[in-house]
C-alpha positions in Angstrom: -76.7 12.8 -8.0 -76.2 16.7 -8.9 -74.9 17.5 -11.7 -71.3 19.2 -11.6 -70.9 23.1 -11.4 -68.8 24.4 -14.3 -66.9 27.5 -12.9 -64.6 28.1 -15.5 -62.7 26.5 -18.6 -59.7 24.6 -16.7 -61.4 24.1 -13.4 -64.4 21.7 -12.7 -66.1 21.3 -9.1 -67.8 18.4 -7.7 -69.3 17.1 -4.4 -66.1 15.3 -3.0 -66.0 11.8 -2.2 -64.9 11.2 1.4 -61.3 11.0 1.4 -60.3 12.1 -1.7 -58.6 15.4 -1.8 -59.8 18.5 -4.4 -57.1 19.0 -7.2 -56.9 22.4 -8.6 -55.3 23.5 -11.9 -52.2 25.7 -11.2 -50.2 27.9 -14.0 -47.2 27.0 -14.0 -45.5 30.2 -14.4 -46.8 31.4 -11.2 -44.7 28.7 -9.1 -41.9 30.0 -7.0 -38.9 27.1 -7.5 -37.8 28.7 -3.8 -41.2 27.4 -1.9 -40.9 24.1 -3.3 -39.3 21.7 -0.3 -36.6 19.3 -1.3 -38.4 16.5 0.1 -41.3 17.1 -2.3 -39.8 17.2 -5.3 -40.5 14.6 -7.7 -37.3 14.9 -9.8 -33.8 14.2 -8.2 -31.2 16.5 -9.1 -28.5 14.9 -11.8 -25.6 13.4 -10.8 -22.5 15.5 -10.8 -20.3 13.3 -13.2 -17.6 16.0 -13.8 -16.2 14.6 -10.5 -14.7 10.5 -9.8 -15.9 8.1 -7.4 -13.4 8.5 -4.4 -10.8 5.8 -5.0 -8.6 4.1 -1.9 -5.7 5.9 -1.4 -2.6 5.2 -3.0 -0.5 5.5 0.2 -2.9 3.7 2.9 -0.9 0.5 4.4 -3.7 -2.1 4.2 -4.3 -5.6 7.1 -4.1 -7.9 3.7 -0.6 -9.2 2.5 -0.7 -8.2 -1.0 2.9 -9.0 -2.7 3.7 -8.7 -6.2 6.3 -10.6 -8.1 10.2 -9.0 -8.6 10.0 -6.9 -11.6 12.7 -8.6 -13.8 9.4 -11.5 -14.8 8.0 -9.0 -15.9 4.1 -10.0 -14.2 1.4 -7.9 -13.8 1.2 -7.0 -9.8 -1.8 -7.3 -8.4 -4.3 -4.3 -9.5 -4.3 -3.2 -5.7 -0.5 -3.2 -5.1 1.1 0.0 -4.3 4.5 1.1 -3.3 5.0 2.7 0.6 5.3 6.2 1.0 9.0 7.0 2.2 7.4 8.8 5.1 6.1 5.2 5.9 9.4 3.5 5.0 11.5 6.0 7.0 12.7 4.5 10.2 14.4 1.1 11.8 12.5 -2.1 11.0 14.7 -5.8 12.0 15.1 -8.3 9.3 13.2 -11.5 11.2 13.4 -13.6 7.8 15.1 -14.6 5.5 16.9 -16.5 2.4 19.8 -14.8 2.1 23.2 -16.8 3.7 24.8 -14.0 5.1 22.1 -13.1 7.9 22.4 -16.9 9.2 25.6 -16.0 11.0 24.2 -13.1 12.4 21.7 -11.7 14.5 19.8 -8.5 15.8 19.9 -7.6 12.1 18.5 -4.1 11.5 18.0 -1.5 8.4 17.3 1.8 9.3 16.4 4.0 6.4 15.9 7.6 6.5 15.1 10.3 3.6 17.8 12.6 1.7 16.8 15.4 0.3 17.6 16.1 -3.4 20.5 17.5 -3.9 19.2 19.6 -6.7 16.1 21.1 -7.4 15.0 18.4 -9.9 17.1 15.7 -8.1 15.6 12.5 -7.0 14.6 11.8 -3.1 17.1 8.6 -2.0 17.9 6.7 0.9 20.0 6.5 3.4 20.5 2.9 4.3 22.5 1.3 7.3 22.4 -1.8 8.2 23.5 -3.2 11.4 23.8 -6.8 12.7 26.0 -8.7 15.6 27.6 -11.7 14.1 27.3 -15.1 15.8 29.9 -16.8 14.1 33.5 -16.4 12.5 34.0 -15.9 9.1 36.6 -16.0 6.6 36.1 -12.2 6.0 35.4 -10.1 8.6 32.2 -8.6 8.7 31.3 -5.8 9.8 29.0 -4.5 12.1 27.5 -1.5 10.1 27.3 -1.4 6.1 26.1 1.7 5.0 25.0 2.9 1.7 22.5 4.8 -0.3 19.2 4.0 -1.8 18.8 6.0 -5.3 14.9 5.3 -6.5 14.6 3.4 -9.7 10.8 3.1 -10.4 8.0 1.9 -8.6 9.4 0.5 -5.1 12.3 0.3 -6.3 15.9 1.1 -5.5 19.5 1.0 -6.5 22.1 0.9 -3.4 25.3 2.3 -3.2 27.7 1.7 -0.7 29.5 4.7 0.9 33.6 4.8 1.8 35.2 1.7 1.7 32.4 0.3 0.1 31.8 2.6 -2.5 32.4 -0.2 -5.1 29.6 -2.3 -3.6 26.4 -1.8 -5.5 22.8 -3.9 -5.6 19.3 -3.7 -6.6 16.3 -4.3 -4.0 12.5 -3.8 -4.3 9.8 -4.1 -2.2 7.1 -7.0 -3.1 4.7 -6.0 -0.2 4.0 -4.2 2.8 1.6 -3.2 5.2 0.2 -3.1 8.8 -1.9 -5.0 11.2 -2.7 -3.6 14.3 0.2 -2.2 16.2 2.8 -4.0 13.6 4.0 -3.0 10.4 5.5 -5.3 7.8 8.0 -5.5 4.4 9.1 -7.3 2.1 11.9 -6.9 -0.4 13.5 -8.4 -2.7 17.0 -8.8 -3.8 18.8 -9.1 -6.8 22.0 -10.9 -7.2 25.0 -9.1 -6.3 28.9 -9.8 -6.5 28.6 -10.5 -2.8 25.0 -12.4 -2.6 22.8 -14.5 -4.7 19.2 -13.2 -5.1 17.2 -13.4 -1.7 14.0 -12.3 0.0 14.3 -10.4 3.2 10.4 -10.4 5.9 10.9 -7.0 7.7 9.0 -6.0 11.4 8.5 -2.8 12.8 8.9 -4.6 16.2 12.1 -4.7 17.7 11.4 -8.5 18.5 10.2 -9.4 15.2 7.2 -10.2 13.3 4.5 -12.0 15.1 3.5 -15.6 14.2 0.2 -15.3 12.7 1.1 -12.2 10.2 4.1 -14.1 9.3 2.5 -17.4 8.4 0.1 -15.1 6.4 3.2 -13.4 4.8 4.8 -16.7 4.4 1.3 -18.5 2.4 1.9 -14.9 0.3 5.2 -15.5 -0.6 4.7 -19.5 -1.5 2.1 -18.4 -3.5 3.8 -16.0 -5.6 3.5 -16.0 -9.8 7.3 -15.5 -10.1 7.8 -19.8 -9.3 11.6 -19.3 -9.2 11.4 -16.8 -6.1 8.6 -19.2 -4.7 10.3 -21.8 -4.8 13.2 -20.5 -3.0 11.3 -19.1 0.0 9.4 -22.5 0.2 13.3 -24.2 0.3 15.3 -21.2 1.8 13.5 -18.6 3.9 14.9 -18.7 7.6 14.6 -17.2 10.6 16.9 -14.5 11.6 17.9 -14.8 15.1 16.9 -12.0 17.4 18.1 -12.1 21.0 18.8 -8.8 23.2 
C-alpha cells in the first residue's frame, strides 16, 4: 500500500477507495450563507413562537349539537360552546318545538329577528324581535297574531326582551343553549326564563320554513335530554312538543 501524500497541515490525500467520496477541509469564513440550498441545510430554522397556533373560529356554526346549560345553574358550558354572530341570527327561523303551553294552540309560529343599530356611539347592538303565529284554537284572551319587542344583549347569548306599545310592560329573559348548521339547515336553541305570562320553556328553532328535519332533531333532542342543568332536562324529556306547521 503507498504511503499517504501529506500536502499541507489540514489536508491529507489518499488513494480513494471505490465509492467513497474525497472530503476536503473548508474555512469556514469563506462560505457564502446565500449558495447554501434550503434543502441542504442541516439545521431547521426555529420556530416562530411570537405567533399562536390558529384556533377554530369563534363565529363558525359547527354540524355537532353542542348545547350548554341556562346560565342561572351556574355550569361550566362546554369548552367549545360559542354564542352566534348576530349576522348569523339575523333573519326568520320557525319555532318546530317546544315546551312552552302557549305555542300548543298555535301554529306557523315564527321569530324574525333583525339588528338595531346603537343608538349612541357606545350603545349596545339589540334586537328587534317579532313573533308571529296563527292560532288554532280559542282562548280566554285573545291572542294575537304579532308580538313584537326588542332584544337588549345581556352577556354571552344572551338577551333581555322588551315589548313595544301595548306591550311595553311585558318583559322576559331568553338565551341561546346551542346552535348550528348541517348541510343546507340551520338550527337554535333558546331558552326561557319564567315570565308573568309563561313558566320557563325551551324553544328548537329551523331555518326551514317546514321545520327541522327528523334526524338533526333527534340529535338536538339526545342533546337536550342530556343536559347538566337536570331540571331543564327533565322538562324537555316530559314537555317538549311539536309545533304544528301547516301552510
Amino acid at each position: 500500500m503507498a504511503d499517504p501524500i501529506l500536502t499541507s497541515p489540514l489536508n491529507v490525500t489518499s488513494p480513494e477507495p471505490a465509492g467513497i467520496t474525497e472530503f476536503k477541509t473548508i474555512d469556514p469564513e469563506t462560505i457564502d450563507p446565500s449558495s447554501i440550498s434550503p434543502d441542504k441545510a442541516t439545521t431547521a430554522a426555529p420556530a416562530d413562537d411570537s405567533k399562536p397556533a390558529p384556533s377554530p373560529s369563534q363565529t363558525k356554526p359547527t354540524s355537532s349539537i353542542t348545547l350548554r346549560s341556562p346560565r342561572k345553574y351556574s355550569l361550566t358550558p362546554p369548552t367549545e360552546w360559542q354564542a352566534p354572530p348576530l349576522e348569523w341570527l339575523e333573519g326568520v327561523w320557525s319555532v318546530t318545538h317546544s315546551t312552552l303551553p302557549m305555542w300548543r294552540k298555535a301554529k306557523n309560529v315564527r321569530i324574525t329577528y333583525k339588528i338595531l343599530p346603537p343608538s349612541s356611539p357606545d350603545g349596545p347592538v339589540c334586537l328587534d324581535d317579532t313573533v308571529e303565529s296563527v292560532p288554532t284554537e280559542k282562548t280566554w284572551m285573545p291572542q294575537p297574531r304579532a308580538i313584537r319587542g326588542v332584544d337588549t344583549p345581556e352577556g354571552e347569548g344572551a338577551w333581555a326582551w322588551r315589548g313595544k306599545g301595548l306591550l311595553r310592560i311585558a318583559s322576559s329573559r331568553w338565551e341561546v343553549l346551542g346552535w348550528g348548521e348541517r348541510e343546507d339547515e340551520r338550527w337554535v336553541v333558546t331558552w326561557f326564563a319564567p315570565s308573568l305570562f309563561t313558566p320557563a320553556g325551551v324553544d328548537v328553532y329551523s331555518s326551514r320554513k317546514e321545520g327541522v328535519s327528523e334526524g338533526l332533531y333527534g340529535d338536538i333532542e339526545a342533546a337536550l335530554q342530556g343536559l347538566e342543568a337536570k331540571e331543564v332536562a327533565e322538562l324537555c324529556k316530559s314537555e317538549m312538543m311539536a309545533v304544528k306547521i301547516e301552510y
